[in-house]
Phi, psi and omega in degrees: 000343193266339164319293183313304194277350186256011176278125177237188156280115185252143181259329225238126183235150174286175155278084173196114183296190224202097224293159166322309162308276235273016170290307178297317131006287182280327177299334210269344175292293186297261193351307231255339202286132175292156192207128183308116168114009222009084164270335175065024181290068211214144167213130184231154209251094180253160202249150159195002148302105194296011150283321182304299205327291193296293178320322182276347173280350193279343182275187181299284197290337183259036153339306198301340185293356194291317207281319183315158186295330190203147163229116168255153186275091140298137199218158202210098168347116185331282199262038122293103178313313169277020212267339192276303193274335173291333168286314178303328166300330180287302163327310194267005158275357183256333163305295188312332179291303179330291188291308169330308211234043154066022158252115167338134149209164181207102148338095196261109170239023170266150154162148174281087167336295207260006138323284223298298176316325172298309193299333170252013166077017197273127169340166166278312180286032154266156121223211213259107179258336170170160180236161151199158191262153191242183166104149191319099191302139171273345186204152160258103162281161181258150172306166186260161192304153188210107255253138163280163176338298191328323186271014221205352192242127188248115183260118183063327180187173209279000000 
């Protein structure tokens, strides 16, 4: 549990790659995440070319990427009805995997779908459901504030 509660959104990364295990670690986390119907409709892309990197760093909100150790794309099969949330359960078993093994991530939802497909060649029939970034924190954030349960929790009707 304390991974889950103590897991933040990292902006600031070290210059320190990211060994080959815990990479796989994570990746093999996102496989393992369950999907409806086990369609697996997920294909993920990781970036570690530092030119791609500095392209994906270029809008408002992603400066930081260029700097991460990795970025992975998650893509969700068109035409699979569940692929959005199923590529997104996998993303977020590879945070947690992430964080488990002292690595920094950060949920990226700025980014041009049809950027992102030229530049990585991703098919038509995908599309682009999130990118997020890994590498080794430059900072600890504390989690941010979070509404309790009493508001956010329903029992038998709303």
């Amino acid at each position: 549990m304390d991974v889950i509660f103590n897991r933040a959104s990292v902006r600031r990364y070290r210059k320190e790659p990211v060994p080959q295990r815990v990479l796989m670690n994570i990746l093999e986390a996102g496989r393992r995440a369950p999907s409806a119907m086990n369609a697996q409709p997920w294909h993920f892309i990781v970036v570690t070319d530092e030119k791609k990197k500095e392209a994906l760093s270029r809008r408002r909100w992603t400066g930081f990427l260029k700097d991460a150790a990795f970025i992975i794309i998650g893509c969700g099969e068109k035409d699979k009805k569940w692929s959005t949330v199923d590529v997104t359960i996998a993303l977020q078993n590879m945070v947690l995997a992430a964080e488990a093994q002292g690595v920094g991530s950060c949920w990226i939802g700025d980014f041009d779908e049809s950027e992102v497909k030229k530049l990585f060649g991703i098919p038509d029939n995908l599309k682009v459901i999130a990118l997020v970034s890994f590498g080794y924190p430059a900072e600890k954030p504390k989690p941010r504030p979070k509404k309790p349960l009493e508001q956010i929790v329903h029992y038998n009707k709303f």
